[in-house]
C-alpha positions as CSV (number, residue, x, y, z in Angstrom):
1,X,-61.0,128.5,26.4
2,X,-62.3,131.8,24.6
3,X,-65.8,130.0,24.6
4,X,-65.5,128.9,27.9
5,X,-64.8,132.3,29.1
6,X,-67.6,133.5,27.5
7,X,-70.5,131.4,28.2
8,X,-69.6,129.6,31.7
9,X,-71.3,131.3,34.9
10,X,-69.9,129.7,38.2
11,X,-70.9,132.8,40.4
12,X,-67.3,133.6,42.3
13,X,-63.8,134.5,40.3
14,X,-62.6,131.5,42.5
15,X,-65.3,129.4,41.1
16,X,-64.3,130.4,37.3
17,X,-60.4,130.3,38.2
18,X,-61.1,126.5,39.5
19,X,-62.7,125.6,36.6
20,X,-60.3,127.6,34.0
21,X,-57.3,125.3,35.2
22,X,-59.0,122.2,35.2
23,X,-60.4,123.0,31.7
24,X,-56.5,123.4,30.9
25,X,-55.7,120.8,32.5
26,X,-57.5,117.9,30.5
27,X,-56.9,120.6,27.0
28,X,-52.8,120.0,27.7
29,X,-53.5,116.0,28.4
30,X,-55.3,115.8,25.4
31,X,-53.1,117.3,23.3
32,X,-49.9,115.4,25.0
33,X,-52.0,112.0,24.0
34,X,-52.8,113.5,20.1
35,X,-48.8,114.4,20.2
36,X,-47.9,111.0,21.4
37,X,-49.8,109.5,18.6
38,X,-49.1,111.5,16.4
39,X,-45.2,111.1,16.5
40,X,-45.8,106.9,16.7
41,X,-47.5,107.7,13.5
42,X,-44.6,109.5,12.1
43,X,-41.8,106.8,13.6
44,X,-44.0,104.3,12.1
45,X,-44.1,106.2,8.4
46,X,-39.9,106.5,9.0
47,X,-39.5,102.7,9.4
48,X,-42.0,101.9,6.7
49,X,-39.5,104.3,4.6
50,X,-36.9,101.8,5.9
51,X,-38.4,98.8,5.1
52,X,-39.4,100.1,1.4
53,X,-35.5,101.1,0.7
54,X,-34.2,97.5,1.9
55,X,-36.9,95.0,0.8
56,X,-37.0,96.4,-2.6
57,X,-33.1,97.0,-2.7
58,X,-32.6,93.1,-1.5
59,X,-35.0,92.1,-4.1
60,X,-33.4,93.8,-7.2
61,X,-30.2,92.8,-5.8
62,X,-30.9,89.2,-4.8
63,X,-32.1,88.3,-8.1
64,X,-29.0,90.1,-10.1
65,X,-26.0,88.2,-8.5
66,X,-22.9,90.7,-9.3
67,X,-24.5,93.9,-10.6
68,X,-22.7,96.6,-12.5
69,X,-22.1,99.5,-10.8
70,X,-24.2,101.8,-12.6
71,X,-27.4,99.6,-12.2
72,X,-26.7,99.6,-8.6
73,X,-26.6,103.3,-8.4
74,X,-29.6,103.3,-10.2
75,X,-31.4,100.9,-7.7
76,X,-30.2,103.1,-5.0
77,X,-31.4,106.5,-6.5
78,X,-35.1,104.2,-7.0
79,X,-34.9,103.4,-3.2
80,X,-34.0,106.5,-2.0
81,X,-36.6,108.2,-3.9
82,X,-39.4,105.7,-3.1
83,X,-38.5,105.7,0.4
84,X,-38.6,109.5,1.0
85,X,-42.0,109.4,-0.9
86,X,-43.3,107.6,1.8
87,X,-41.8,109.9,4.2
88,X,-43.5,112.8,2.9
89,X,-47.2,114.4,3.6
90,X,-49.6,114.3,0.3
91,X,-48.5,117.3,0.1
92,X,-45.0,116.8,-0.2
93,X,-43.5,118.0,3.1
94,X,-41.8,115.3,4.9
95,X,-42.7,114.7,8.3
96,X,-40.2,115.3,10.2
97,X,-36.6,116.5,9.5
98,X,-34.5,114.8,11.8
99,X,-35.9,111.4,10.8
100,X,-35.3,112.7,7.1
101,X,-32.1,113.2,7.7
102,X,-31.5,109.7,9.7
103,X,-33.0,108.0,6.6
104,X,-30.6,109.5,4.3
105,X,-27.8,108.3,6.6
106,X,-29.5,104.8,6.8
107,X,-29.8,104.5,3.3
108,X,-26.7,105.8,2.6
109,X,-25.1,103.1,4.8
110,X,-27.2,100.0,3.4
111,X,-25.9,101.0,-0.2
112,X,-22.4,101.1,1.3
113,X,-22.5,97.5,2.1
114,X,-24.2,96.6,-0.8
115,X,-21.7,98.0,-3.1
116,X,-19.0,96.0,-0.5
117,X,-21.0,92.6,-1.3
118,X,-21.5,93.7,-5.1
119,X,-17.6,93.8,-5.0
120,X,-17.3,90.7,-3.7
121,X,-19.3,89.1,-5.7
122,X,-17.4,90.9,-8.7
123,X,-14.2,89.5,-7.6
124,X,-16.1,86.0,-7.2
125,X,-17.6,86.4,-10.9
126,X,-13.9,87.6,-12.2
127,X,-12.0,84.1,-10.4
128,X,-15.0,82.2,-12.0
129,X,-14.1,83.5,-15.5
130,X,-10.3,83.3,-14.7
131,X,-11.3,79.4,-14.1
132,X,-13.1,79.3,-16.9
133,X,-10.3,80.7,-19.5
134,X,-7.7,77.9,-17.8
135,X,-10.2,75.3,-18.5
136,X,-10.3,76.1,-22.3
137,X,-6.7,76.8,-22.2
138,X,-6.1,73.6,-21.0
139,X,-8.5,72.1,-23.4
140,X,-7.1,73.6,-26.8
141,X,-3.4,72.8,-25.8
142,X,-4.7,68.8,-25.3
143,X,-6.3,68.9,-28.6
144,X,-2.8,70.2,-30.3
145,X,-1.3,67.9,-27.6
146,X,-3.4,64.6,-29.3
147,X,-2.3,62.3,-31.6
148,X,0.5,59.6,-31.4
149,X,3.4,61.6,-32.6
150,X,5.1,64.6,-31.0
151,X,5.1,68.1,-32.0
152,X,8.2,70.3,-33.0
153,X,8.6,73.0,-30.4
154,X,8.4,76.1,-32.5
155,X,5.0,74.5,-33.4
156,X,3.9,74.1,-29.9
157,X,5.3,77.4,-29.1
158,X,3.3,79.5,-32.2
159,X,0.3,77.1,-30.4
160,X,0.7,78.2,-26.7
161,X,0.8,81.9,-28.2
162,X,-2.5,81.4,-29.8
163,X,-4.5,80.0,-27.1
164,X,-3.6,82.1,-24.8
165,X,-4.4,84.9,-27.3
166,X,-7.7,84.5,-27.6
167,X,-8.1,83.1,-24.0
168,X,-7.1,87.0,-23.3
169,X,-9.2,88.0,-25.4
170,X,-12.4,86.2,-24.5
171,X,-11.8,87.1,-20.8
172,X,-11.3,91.1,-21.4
173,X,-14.4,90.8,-23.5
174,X,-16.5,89.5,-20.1
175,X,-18.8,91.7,-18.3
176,X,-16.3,93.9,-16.3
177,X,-19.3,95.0,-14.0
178,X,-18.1,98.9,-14.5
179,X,-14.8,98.4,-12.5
180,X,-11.3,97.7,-13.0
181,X,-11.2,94.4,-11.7
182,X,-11.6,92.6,-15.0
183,X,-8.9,94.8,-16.6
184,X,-6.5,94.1,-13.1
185,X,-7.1,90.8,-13.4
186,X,-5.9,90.3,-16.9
187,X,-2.0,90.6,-16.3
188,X,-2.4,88.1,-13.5
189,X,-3.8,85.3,-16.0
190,X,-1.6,86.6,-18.4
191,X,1.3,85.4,-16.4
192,X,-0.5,82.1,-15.2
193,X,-1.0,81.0,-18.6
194,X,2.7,81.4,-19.1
């Protein structure tokens, strides 16, 4: 505008003033169509973010079945900082703060529901070993159970106590996933192998 002001010679002020607004005219469309771009460019680098936090979240967790709790924080702190890198100039400033701050809260709420489905598949892992323990149970009472004579009842008292003592102990010494569940669960197949 400076330059145009300096070197443009249309005779009347009319003239100039004509010109001037038209001049500032196509300057503001211009810069409304380099803005418009500019923030698809930026909505585009937010959902890329997006994508990078839940592809690589669903891969690790995918391949892990129940994880412990730790490791998925750990996945989570990965996503969350490979996302915002994504989000961020080369220089390190991210591009715009309100979509920072709506992928935090995205984020945030994907790892909320993958720590709901890590629990259920905790719970799903714990039955499993539950099923498990019963099955040996089962088993190393039939053996003591085998043969053509009977057993004295002290005998297969002492030989219920036993199983089930180190059933107990082989299921407390599963993965408990870093929750209580495994050590909850222990009382209840306590009493079921009673």
């Amino acid at each position: 505008l400076r330059h145009f002001m300096r070197t443009a010679k249309f005779g009347d002020e009319k003239k100039t003033k004509l010109f001037e607004d038209s001049l500032i005219n196509e300057i503001s469309k211009h810069f409304e169509t380099i803005k418009s771009l500019n923030e698809a460019r930026i909505l585009n680098k937010y959902h890329e973010a997006r994508d990078m936090y839940s592809i690589n979240f669903d891969i690790k967790f995918k391949e892990s079945g129940a994880v412990n709790t730790e490791l998925l924080k750990s996945f989570h702190a990965e996503g969350v900082r490979e996302s915002n890198s994504v989000f961020r100039t080369p220089l390190g400033v991210v591009y715009s703060t309100r979509l920072s701050q709506q992928l935090s809260k995205f984020c945030e709420a994907r790892y909320s529901d993958y720590v709901q489905i890590n629990l259920a598949r905790i719970q799903l892992r714990i039955r499993e070993y539950e099923e498990e323990c019963i099955a040996e149970y089962i088993k190393l009472m039939e053996s003591v159970l085998t043969g053509p004579f009977s057993i004295n009842a002290i005998k297969l008292e002492y030989e219920h106590k036993n199983a089930k003592r180190e059933i107990l102990q082989g299921f407390s010494n599963n993965d408990d996933f870093g929750t209580q569940l495994l050590k909850n669960a222990a009382p209840e197949l306590d009493k079921l192998l009673d």
